[in-house]
C-alpha positions in Angstrom: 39.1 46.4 -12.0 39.3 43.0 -13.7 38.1 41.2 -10.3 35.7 44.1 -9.3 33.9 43.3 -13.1 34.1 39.3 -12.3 32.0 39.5 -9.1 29.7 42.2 -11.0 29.3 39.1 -13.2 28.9 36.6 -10.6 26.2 38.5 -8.4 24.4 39.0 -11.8 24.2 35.4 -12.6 23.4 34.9 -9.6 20.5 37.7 -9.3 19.3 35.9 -12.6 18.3 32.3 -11.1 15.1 31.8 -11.5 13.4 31.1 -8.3 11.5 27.6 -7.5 8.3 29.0 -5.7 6.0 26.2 -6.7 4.3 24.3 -3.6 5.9 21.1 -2.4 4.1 18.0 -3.0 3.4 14.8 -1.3 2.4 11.9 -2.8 0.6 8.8 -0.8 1.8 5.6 -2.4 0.5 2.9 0.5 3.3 1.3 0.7 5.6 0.3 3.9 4.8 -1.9 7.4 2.0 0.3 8.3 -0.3 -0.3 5.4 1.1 -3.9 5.0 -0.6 -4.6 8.2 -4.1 -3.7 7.4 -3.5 -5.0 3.8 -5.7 -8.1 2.5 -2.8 -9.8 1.4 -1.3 -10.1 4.5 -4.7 -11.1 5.8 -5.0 -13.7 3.2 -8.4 -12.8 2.4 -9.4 -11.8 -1.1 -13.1 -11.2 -1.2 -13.9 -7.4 0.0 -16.9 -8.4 2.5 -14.8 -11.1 4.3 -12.1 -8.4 5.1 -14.6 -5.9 6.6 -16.3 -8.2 8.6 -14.8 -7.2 11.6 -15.0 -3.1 10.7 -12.1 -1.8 8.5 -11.1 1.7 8.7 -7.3 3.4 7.9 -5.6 6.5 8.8 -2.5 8.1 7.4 0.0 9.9 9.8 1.7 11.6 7.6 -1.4 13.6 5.6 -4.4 12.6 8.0 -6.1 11.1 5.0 -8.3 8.3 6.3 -11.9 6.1 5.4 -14.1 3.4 6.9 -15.8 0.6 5.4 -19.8 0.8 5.4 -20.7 -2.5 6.4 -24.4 -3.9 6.5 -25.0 -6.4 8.8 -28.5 -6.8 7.9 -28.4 -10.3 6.2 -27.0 -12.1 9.1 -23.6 -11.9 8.1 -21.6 -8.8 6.5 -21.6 -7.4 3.4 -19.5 -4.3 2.4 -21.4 -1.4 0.6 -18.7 1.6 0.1 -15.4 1.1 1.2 -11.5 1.8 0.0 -9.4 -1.1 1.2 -5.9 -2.0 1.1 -4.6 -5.0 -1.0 -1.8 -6.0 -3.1 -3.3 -9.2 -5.0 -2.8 -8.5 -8.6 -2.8 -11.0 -11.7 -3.0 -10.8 -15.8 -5.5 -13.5 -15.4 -9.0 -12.0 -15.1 -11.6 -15.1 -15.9 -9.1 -17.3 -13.2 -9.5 -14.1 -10.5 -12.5 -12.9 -11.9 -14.9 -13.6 -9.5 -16.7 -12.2 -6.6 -14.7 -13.8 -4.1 -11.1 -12.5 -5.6 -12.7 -9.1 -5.7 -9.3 -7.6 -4.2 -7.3 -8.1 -7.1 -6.4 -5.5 -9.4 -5.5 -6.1 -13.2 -1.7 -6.2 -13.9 -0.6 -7.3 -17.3 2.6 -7.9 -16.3 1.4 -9.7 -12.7 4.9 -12.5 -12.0 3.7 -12.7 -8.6 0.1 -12.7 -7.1 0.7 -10.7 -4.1 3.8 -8.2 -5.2 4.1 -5.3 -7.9 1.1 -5.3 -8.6 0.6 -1.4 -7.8 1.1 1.5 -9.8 5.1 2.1 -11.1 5.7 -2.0 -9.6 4.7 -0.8 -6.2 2.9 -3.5 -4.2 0.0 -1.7 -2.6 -3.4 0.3 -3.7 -6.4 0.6 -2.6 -9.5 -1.3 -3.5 -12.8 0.9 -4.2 -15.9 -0.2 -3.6 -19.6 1.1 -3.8 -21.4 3.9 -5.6 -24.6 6.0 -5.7 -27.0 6.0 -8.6 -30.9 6.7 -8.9 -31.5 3.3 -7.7 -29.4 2.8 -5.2 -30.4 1.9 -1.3 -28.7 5.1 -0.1 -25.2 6.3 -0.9 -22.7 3.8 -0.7 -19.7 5.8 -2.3 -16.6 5.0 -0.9 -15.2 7.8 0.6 -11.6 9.1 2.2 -11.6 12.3 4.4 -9.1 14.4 6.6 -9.5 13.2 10.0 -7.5 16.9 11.1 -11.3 18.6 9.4 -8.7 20.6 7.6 -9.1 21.7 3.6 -6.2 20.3 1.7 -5.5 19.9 -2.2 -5.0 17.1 -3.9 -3.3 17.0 -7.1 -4.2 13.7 -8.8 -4.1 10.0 -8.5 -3.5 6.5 -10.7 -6.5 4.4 -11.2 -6.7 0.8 -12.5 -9.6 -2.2 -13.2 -10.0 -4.8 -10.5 -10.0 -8.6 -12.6 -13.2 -8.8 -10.9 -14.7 -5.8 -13.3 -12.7 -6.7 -16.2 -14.0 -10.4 -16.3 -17.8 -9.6 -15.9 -17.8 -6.2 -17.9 -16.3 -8.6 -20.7 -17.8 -12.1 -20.5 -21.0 -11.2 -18.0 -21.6 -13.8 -15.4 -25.3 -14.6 -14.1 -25.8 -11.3 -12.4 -25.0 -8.9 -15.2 -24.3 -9.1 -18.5 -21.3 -8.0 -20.4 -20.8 -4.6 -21.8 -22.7 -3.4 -25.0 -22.0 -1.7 -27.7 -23.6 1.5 -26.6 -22.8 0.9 -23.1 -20.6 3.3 -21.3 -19.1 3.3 -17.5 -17.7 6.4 -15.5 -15.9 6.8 -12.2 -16.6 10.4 -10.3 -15.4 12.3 -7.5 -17.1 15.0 -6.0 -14.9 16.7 -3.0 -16.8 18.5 -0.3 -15.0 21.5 1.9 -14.8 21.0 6.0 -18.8 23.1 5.9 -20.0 19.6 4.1 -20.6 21.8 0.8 -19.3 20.3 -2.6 -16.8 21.8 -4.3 -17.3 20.1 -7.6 -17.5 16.7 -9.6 -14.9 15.4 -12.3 -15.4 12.3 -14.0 -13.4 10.1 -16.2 -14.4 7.3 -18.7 -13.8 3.9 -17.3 -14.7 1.3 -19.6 -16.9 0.5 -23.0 -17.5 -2.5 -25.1 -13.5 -3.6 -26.6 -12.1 -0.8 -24.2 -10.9 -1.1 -20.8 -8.9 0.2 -18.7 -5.8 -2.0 -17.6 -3.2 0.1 -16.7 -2.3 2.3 -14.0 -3.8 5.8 -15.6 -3.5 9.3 -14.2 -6.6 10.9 -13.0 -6.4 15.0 -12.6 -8.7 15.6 -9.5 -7.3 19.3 -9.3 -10.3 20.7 -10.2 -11.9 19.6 -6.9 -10.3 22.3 -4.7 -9.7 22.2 -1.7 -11.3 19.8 0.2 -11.7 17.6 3.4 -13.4 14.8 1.7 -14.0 13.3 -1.5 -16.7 10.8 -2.4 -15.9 8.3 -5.2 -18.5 6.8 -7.7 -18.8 4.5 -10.5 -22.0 4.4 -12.5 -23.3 2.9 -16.0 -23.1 -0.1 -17.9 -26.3 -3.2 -17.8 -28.8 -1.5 -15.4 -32.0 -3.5 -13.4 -34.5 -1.8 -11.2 -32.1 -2.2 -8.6 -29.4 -0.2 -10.9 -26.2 -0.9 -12.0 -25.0 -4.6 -12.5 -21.4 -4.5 -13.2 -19.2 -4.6 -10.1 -19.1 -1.2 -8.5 -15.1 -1.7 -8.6 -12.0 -0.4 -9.2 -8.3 0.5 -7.9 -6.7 3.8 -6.9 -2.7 4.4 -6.0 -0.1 7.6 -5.8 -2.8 10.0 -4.4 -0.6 13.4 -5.0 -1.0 16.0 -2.8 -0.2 19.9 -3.0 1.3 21.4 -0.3 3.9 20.2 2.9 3.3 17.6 5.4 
């Protein structure tokens, strides 16, 4: 009786265990040899239009996730218009790396080394974005990532961080654009689109205004999205011409999660 009531005890516990059926998730950190090779660093080139010169395009194994640069060659020489590239420069000193041709570095308070742990959680690599799409712009030059499989998947979230580049001009101007005012906001956007081409919806996240910035690797929740086989990024606001918006069209992304197995 006593070891008939102990298993009658132990299959009840056991009956009781709550069951884990949440989906597995993946999360895309750009880090090891095969992103170190198509990284800028490694190239030793830290201005965005030198590094795409050649066409610049990346494809993950593991999740399919991939993007090319859009490159215009119309000038005589290239210049990137959208793109999300690979680097791992990084440095707390934004007027020193703050200029157009160090456009690859992302903001890292703590930065002890110029090319390592620069990325989100002292990770070395991110990504680079570049481009956007406003009422005055020459087309749309969003950077964009897709699934080259032209399957729907979900993703969860991602980190996202200031480039030196956009700190230093959205701070002290520089002879193209001013520096933030006081009633001057900017905002970063994605907008997904499902494997028919049809958005799936928008989420935006404030970026940066006069005395606040963002310098840290923050969370962004892109669940809302759906699921998708490509998402668009943009960055808007800020000093405006005719031409539209001034202020770099920067900023940094790292730890894309994903929902689901891979």
């Amino acid at each position: 009786m006593k070891r008939i009531f102990l298993l009658a005890l132990l299959f009840g516990a056991i009956g009781c265990t709550p069951i884990d059926d949440s989906p597995p998730r993946f999360t895309l950190g750009f880090e090891g040899e095969e992103w170190d090779a198509i990284s800028a660093t490694t190239a030793g080139i830290s201005y965005s239009s030198e590094l795409v010169a050649n066409g610049y395009e990346w494809r993950d194994k593991e999740t399919s996730l991939s993007s090319k640069a859009l490159v215009d060659n119309s000038y005589g020489y290239a210049y990137i218009r959208g793109g999300m590239l690979v680097s791992s420069y990084n440095s707390r000193e934004v007027t020193t790396y703050g200029d157009y041709t160090k456009d690859l570095y992302v903001c890292c308070p703590s930065s002890t080394s110029t090319v390592k742990g620069g990325g989100a959680g002292g990770s070395d690599n991110f990504l680079i974005v570049v481009g956007n799409y406003d009422d005055s712009s020459n087309g749309d030059e969003r950077a964009e990532m897709f699934f080259a499989d032209g399957r729907e998947h979900k993703i969860e979230s991602c980190v996202v961080n200031s480039t030196t580049y956009f700190i230093n001009v959205t701070q002290n101007g520089n002879p193209f654009s001013p520096a933030l005012g006081k009633d001057d906001e900017i905002v970063i956007s994605a907008t997904g689109y499902n494997s028919k081409g049809e958005e799936t919806a928008t989420v935006t996240m404030p970026f940066a205004r006069k005395g606040w910035y963002i310098t840290e690797w923050t969370r962004w929740d892109l669940s809302p999205l759906g699921e998708v086989a490509s998402v668009k990024f943009n960055i808007t606001g800020g000093p405006t011409t005719e031409w539209g918006m001034t202020t770099p069209k920067y900023f940094a992304i790292d730890n894309i999660e994903f929902i689901g197995g891979y």
